[in-house]
C-alpha positions as CSV (number, residue, x, y, z in Angstrom):
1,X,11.2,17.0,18.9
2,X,11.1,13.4,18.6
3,X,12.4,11.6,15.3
4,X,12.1,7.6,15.1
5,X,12.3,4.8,12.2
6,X,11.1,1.1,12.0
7,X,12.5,-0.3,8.8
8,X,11.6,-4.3,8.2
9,X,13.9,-6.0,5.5
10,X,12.5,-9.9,4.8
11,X,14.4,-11.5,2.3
12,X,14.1,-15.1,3.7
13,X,10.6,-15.7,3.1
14,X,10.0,-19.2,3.2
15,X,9.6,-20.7,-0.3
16,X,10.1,-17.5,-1.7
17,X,13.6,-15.6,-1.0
18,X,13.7,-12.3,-2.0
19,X,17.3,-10.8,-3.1
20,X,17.0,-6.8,-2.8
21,X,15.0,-5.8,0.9
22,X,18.0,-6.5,3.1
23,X,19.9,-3.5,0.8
24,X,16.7,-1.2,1.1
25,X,17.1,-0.9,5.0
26,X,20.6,-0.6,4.9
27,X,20.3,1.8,2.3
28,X,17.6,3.5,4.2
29,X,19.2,3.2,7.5
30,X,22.4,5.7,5.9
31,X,19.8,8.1,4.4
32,X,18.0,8.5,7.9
33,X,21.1,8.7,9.9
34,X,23.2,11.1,7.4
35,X,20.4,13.2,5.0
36,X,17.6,13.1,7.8
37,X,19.7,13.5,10.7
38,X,17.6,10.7,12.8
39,X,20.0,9.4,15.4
40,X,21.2,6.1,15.0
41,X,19.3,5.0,18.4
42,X,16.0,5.9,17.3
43,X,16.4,3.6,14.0
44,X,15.0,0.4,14.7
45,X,15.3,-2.8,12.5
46,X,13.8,-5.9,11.8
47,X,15.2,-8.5,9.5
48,X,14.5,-11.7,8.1
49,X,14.0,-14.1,11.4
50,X,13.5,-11.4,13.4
51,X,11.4,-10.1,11.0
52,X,8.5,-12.0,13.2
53,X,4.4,-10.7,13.6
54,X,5.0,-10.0,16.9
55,X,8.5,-8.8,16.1
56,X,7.0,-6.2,13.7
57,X,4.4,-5.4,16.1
58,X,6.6,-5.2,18.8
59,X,8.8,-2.7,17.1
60,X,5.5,-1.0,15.4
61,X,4.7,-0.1,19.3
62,X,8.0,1.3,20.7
63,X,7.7,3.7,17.4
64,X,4.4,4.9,18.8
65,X,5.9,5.7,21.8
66,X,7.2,9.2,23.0
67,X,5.1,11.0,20.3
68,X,3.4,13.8,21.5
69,X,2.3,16.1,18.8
70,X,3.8,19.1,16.3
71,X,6.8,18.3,15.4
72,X,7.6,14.8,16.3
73,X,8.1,12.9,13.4
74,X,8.2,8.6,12.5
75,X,8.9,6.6,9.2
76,X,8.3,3.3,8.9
77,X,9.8,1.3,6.3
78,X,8.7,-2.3,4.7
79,X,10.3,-3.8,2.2
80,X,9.3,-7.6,1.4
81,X,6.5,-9.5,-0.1
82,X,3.1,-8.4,0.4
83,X,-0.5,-10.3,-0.5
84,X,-4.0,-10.2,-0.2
85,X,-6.8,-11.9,1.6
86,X,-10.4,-12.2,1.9
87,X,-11.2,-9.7,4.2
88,X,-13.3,-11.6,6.9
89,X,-13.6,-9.1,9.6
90,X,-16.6,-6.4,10.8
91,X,-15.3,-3.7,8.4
92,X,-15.2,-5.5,5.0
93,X,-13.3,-3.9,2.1
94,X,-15.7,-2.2,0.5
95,X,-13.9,-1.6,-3.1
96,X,-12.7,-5.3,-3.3
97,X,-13.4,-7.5,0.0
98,X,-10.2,-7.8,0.0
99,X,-7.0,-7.2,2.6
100,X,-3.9,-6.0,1.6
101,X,-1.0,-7.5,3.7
102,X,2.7,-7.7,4.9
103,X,4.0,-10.8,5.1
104,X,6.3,-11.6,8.3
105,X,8.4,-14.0,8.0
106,X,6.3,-16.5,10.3
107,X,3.3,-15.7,8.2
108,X,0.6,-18.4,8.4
109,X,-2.2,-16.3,6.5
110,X,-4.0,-16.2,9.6
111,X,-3.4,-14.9,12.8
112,X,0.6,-14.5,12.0
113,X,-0.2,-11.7,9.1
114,X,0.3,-7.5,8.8
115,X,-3.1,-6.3,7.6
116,X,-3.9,-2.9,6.2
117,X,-6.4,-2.3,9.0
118,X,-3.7,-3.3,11.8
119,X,-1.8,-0.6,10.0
120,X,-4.6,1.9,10.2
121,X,-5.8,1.4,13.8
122,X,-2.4,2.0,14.7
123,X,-1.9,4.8,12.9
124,X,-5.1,6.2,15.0
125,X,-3.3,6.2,17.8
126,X,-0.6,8.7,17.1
127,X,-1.5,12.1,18.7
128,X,-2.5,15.0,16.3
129,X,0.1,16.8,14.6
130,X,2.6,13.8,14.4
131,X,4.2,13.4,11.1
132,X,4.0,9.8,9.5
133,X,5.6,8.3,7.0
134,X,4.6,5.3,5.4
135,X,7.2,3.8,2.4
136,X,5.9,0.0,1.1
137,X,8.2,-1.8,-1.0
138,X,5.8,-4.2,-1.7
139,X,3.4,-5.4,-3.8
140,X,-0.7,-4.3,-3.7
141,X,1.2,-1.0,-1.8
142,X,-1.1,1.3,-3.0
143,X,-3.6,0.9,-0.4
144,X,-1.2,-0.7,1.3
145,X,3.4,-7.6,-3.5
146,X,7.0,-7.8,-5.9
147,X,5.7,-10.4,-8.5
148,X,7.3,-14.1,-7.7
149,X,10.0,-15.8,-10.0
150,X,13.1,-17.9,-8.9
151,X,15.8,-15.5,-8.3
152,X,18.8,-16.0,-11.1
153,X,21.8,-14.4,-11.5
154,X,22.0,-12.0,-13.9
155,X,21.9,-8.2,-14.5
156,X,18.0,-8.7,-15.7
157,X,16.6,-10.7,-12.4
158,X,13.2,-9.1,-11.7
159,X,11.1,-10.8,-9.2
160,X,7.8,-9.7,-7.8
161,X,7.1,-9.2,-4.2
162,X,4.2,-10.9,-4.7
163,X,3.2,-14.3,-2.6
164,X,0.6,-16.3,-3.5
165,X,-1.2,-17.6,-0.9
166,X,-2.3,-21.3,-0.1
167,X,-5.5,-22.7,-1.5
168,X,-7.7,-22.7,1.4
169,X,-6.7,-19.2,2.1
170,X,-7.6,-18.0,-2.1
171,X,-11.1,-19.9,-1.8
172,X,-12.2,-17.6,0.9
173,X,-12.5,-15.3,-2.1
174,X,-14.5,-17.2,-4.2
175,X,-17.9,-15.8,-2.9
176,X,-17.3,-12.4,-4.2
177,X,-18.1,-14.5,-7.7
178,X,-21.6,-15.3,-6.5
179,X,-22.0,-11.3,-6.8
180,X,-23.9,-10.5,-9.8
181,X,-22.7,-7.2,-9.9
182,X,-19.1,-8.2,-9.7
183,X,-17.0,-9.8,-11.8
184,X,-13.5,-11.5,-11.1
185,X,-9.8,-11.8,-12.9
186,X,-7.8,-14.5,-11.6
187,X,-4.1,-14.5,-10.4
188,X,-1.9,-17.4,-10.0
189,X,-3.6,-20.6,-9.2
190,X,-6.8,-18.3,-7.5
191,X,-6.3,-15.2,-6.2
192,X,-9.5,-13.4,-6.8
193,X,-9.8,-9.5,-7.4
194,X,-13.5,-7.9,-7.6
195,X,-13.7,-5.3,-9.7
196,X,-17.1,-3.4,-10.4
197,X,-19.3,-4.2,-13.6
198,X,-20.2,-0.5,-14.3
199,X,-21.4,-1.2,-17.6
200,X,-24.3,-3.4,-16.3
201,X,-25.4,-0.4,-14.0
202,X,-25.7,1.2,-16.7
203,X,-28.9,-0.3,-18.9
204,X,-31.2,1.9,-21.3
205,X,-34.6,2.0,-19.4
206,X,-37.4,2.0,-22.0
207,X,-39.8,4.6,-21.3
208,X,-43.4,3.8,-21.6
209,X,-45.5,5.5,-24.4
210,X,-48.0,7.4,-23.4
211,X,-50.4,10.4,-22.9
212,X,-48.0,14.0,-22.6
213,X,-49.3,17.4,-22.2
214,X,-48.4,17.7,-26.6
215,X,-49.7,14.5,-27.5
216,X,-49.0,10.8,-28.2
217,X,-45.5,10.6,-26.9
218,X,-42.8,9.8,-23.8
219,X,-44.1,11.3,-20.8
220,X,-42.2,13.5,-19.3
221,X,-41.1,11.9,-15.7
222,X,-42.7,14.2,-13.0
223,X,-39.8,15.5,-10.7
224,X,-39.0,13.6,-7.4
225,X,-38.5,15.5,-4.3
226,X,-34.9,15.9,-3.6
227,X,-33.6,14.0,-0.9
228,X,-32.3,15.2,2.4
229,X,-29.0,14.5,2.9
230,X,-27.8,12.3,5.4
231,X,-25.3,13.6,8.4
232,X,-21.9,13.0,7.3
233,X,-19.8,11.2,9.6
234,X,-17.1,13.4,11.0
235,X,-13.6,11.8,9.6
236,X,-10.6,12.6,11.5
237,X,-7.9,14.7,9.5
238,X,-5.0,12.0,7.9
239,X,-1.8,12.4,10.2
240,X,0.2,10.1,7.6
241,X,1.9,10.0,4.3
242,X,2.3,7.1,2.1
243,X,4.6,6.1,-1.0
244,X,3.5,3.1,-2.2
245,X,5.9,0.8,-4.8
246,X,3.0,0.0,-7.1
247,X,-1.5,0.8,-7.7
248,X,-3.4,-2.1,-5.2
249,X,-3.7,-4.5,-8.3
250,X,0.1,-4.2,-9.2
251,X,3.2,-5.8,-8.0
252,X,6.5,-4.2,-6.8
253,X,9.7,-5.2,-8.4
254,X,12.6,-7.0,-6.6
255,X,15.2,-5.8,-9.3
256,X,19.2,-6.3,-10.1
257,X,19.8,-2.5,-10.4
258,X,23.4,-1.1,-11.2
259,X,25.3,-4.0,-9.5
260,X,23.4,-4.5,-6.5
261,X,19.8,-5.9,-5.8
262,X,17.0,-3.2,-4.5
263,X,13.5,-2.8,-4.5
264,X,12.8,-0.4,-7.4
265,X,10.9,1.4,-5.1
266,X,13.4,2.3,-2.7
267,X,16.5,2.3,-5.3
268,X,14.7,5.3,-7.2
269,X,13.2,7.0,-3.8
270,X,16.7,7.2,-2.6
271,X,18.4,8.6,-6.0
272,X,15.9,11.5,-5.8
273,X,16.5,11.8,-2.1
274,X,20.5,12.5,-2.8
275,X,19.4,14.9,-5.5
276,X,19.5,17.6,-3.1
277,X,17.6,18.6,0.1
278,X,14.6,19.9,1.4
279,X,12.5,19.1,-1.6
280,X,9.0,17.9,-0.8
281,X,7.4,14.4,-0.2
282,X,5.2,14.6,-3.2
283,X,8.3,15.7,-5.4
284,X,10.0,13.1,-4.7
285,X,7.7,10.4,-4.4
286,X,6.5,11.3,-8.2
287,X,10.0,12.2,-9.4
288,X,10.3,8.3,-8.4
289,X,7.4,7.0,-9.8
290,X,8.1,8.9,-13.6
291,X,11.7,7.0,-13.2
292,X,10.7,3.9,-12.2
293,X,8.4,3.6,-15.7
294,X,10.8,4.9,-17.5
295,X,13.5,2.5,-16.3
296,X,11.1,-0.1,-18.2
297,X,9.1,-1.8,-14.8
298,X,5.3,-1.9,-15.0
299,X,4.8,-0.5,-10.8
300,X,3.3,2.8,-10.8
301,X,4.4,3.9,-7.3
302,X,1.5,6.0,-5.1
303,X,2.2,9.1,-3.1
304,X,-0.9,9.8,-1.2
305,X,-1.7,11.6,2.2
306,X,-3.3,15.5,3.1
307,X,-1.6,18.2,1.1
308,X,0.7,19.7,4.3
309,X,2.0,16.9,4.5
310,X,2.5,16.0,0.8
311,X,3.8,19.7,0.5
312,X,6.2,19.7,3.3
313,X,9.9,18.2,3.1
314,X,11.0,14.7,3.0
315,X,13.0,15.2,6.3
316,X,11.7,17.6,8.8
């Protein structure tokens, strides 16, 4: 049985410095090694200037390999700012147009960038019955950014792991406007999210008046042949679980929390985790979650993933 961990800690992001995501993976490297019994050689990081695209995806590679099937088991860890961008490629976003992305510490918004597809064609690769863990300490984590303010030192610092990108890279976004169907809320200086205009789907239509079988009246419509159902594509069972620090239109919270800087996320993750063993990914994720709101932050962390895997320990 094969156990292995990538855990990525950026708190030198250019422009924006984080305080907390260097504690989160040494915070997660001791619960690994002691709680989950991973071996200290199969627990990979990747911080700050290391902390590189091709670092990451370096590192995102090695933990692929060796994994064979039942039983093996990988976590990957990221804790640092996340963003979004238009998504421009052949498999557009269909809920927003929009990527959700990690932010390496050479990000240029371009070809230096984590994208939630690059982390879903890589999760594809992993052999059936391979346990995944996904944990994002970052903001729009819920499909896959901590919100942005100077750090300051005091016992209320709270700054999002959000990170606004440049100009050029928000007006990419600015054609989901033209949609008529759409409409937009702006972030920051342009960051553009598309969220659906149900209510103008949804229009009385005005039936004409005219001869029914019982008189003057609204015709009844005549019944339309039900359609045949197209062939459902055949999607391949989820081999991964993922605990998200906030929804995909929230931020994550860089946080001072009892002394010492964390993301909430993982500060709250890891207090249920030493609450005793063998309890369940979904208990704990959601034990987190109801903590984190009631510690006062806004982030509603996600647990989501297939029901084995949501059901079965934290820890194999």
């Amino acid at each position: 049985m094969a156990k292995k961990a990538l855990l990525i800690g950026i708190n030198a992001s250019p422009g924006a410095p984080l305080r907390g995501c260097l504690n989160d993976v040494e915070d997660w490297h001791r619960v690994l090694t002691s709680v989950g019994k991973y071996n200290p050689d199969n627990v990979r990081v990747a911080a700050d200037e290391r902390a590189t695209t091709q670092g990451i995806r370096d590192r995102m590679a090695w933990l692929r390999e060796g994994m064979v099937g039942a039983g093996d088991e990988v976590i990957f860890c990221y804790s640092g700012h996340g963003s979004q961008v238009r998504d421009r490629g052949p498999q557009d976003e269909l809920a927003d147009h929009m990527d959700e992305i990690l932010c390496p510490v050479d990000l240029d918004w371009n070809t230096k960038v984590i994208t939630d597809d690059d982390l879903g064609d890589w999760l594809k690769t992993f052999p059936a019955g391979v346990k995944v863990t996904l944990i994002l300490d970052c903001c729009h984590s819920g499909t896959g950014t901590r919100d942005l303010r100077p750090p300051v030192e005091n016992p209320h610092y709270k700054a999002s792991k959000f990170l606004l990108p440049p100009i050029d890279i928000e007006l990419r976004a600015e054609g989901l406007k033209q949609n008529k169907d759409v409409h937009t809320t702006k972030l920051g200086h342009g960051v553009v999210r598309r969220v659906k205009a149900w209510r103008d789907l949804r229009k009385a239509v005005v039936q004409p008046k005219g001869w029914s079988w019982f008189g003057w009246g609204t015709p009844k419509p005549k019944p339309k042949p039900k359609p045949v159902p197209a062939p459902q594509p055949v999607v391949p069972a989820l081999n991964h679980v993922l605990i998200g620090g906030c929804r995909s239109d929230q931020t994550s919270a860089d946080a001072f929390i009892n002394s010492r800087y964390n993301g909430a996320l993982t500060r709250f993750v890891i207090n249920e985790i030493a609450k005793g063993a063998g309890r369940s990914v979904a208990d704990i994720g959601n034990a987190a979650r109801a903590a984190i709101l009631s510690a006062g932050y806004t982030q509603e962390a996600q647990v989501e993933g297939p029901a084995n895997l949501l059901n079965a320990p934290m820890f194999s």
